[in-house]
C-alpha positions in Angstrom: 0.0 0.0 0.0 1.8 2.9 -1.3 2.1 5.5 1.6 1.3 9.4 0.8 2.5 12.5 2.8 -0.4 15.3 1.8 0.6 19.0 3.3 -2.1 21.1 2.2 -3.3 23.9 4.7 -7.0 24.5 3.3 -8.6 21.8 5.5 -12.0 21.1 3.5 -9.3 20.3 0.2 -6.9 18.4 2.5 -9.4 16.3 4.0 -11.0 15.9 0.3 -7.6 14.4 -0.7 -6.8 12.1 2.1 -10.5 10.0 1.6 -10.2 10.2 -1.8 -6.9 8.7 -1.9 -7.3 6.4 1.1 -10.5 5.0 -1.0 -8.1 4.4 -3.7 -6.2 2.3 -1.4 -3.1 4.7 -0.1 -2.0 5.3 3.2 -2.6 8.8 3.8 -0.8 11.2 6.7 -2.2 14.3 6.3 -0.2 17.2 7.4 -1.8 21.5 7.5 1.7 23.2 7.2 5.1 22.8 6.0 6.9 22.7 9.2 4.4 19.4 10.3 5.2 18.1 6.9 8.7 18.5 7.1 8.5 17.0 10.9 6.6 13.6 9.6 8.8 13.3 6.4 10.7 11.1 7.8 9.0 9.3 11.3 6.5 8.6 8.2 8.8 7.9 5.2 6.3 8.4 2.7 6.3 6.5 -0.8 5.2 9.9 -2.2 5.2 13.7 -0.8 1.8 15.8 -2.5 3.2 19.2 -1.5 0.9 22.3 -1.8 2.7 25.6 -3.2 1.1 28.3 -1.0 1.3 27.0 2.5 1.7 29.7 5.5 4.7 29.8 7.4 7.5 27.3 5.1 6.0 27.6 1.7 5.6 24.5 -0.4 8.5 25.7 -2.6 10.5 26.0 0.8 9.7 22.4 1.6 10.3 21.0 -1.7 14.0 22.0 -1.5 14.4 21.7 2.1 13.4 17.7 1.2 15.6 17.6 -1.8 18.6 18.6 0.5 18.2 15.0 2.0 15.4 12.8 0.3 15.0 12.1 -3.5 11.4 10.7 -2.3 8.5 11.5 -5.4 7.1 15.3 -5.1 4.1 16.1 -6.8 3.2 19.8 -6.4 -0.5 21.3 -6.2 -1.5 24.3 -7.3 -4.5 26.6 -8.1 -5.2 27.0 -11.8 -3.4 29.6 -14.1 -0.6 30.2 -11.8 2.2 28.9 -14.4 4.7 30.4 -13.3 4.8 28.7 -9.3 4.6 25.5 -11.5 8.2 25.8 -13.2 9.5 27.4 -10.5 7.9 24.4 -8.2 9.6 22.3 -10.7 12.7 23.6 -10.9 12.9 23.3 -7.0 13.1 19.3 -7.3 9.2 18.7 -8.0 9.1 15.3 -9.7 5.3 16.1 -11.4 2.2 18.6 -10.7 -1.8 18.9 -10.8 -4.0 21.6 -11.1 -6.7 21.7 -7.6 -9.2 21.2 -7.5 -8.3 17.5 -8.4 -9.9 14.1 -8.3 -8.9 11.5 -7.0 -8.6 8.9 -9.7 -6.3 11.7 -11.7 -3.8 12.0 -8.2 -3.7 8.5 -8.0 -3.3 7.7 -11.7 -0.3 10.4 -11.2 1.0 8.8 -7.8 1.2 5.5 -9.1 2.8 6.5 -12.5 5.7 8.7 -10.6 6.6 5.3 -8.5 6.3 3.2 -11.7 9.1 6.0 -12.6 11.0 4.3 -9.3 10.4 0.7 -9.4 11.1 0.4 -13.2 13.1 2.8 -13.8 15.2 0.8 -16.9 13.4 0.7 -20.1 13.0 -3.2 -21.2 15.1 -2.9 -24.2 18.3 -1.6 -22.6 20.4 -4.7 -20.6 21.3 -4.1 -17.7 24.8 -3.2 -16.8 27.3 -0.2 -15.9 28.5 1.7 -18.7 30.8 4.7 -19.1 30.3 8.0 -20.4 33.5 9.8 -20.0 33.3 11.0 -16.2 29.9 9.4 -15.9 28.8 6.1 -15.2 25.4 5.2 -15.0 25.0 1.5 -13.4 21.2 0.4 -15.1 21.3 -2.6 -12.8 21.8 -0.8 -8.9 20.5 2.2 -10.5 23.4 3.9 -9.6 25.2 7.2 -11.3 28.4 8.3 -10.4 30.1 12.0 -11.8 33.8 12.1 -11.4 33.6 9.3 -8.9 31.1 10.8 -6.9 27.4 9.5 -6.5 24.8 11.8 -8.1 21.7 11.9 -6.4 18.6 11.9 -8.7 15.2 11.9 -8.2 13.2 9.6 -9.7 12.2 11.7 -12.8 15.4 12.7 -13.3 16.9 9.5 -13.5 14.1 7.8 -15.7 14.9 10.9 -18.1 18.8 9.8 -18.2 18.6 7.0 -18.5 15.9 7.1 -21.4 18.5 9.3 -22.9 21.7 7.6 -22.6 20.2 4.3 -23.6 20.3 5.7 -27.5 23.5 8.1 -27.2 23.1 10.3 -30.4 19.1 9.9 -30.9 17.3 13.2 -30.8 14.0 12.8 -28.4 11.3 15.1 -28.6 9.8 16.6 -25.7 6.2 14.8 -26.0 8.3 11.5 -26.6 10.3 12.3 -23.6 6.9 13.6 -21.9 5.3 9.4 -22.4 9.0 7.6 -22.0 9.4 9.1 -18.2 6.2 11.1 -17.4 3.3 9.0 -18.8 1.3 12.1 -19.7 -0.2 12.8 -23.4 -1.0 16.2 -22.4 1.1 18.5 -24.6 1.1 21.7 -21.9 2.8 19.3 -19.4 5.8 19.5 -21.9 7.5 22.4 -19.3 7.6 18.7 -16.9 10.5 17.7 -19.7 12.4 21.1 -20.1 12.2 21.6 -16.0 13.8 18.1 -15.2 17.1 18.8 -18.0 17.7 21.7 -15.6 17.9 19.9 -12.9 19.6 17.5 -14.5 22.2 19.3 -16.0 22.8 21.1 -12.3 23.7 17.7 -10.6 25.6 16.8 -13.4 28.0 20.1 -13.5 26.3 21.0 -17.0 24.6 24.5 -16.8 27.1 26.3 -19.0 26.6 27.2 -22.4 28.2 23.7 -24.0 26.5 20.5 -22.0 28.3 17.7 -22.7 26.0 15.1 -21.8 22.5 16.7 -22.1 22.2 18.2 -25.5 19.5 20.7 -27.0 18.4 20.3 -30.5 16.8 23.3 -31.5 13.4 22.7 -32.5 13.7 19.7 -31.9 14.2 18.4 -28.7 17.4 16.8 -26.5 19.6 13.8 -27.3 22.8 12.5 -25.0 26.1 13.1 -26.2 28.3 10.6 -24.6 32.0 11.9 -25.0 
């Protein structure tokens, strides 16, 4: 039973999320600020973190990194409609995926359950599994394991599905909606921001956010492609 940490501070939609989700079989802590949230992240050690952006005292955007200092655990975000911009800047923060409140239930958990498919099965089927070398990188598709001159590289779970779905064809330019089914599992062609959001992040932990990535190429117009040295 996958276990959900909800932090949500309007208690009619917090308490709407928690039976919704515990009718779809999660086990729901429900926390109404981001201090208690922070507090039961790990006593609780959630499967999945549903974070809410505007929360009073430590904002959800607070929290997010605060729990991306020490846990790669699954973030989806939550946020009212139209506000775009706390959505990039939620993902950019370390958010693995986001919905638009108000939400049903069948949508979070169709999106909780796709973000730990992301975890458990993180290697596509066609790739065999085994360490391989790209220059200072190694990515180890068995242990799910990826090392940056020697050092291990903490991903989250987005992040890694979206290198390795990348370095498994080194050379092959991906478009964002292909990149949007391979790691996300969404069709929805606004969620496309998921995909430029997660290279960002990426490229961070990986030393790359100069003008000349080595690993995590742009194609203009096109899309991205990994350029193994």
């Amino acid at each position: 039973m996958p276990r959900v940490l909800v932090v949500e501070d309007d208690p009619d939609v917090r308490r709407a999320v928690q039976f919704g989700l515990e009718h779809q079989g999660h086990d729901v802590l429900a926390a109404g600020t981001g201090e208690e949230g922070l507090q039961q992240l790990h006593p609780f050690h959630p499967d999945v973190v549903l974070l809410d952006l505007m929360l009073p005292g430590i904002s959800g955007l607070d929290a997010c990194r605060r729990i991306r200092t020490r846990d790669q655990v699954p973030i989806i975000i939550m946020t009212a409609k139209g506000d775009d911009i706390d959505v990039i800047v939620g993902l950019e923060a370390g958010a693995d995926d986001y919905v638009v409140k108000p939400v049903r239930a069948r949508v979070l958990d169709a999106r909780i359950r796709a973000v730990l498919r992301r975890q458990d099965t993180a290697v596509p089927d066609s790739v065999r599994p085994r360490a391989e070398s790209h220059g200072e990188l190694v990515i180890d598709r068995a242990g799910l394991v990826v090392t940056h001159r020697g050092a291990p590289v903490a991903l989250a779970p987005s992040e890694l599905r979206l290198l390795l779905t990348l370095s498994a064809s080194p050379g092959q330019v991906f478009s964002r909606p292909q990149l949007l089914t391979a790691v996300w599992e969404h069709n929805y062609y606004d969620d496309i921001r998921l995909v430029d959001a997660c290279v960002k992040r990426l490229r961070s932990k990986l030393g790359e956010l100069g003008g000349h990535p080595q690993y995590i190429q742009t194609v203009r117009g096109f899309g991205y492609r990994f350029g193994s040295p």
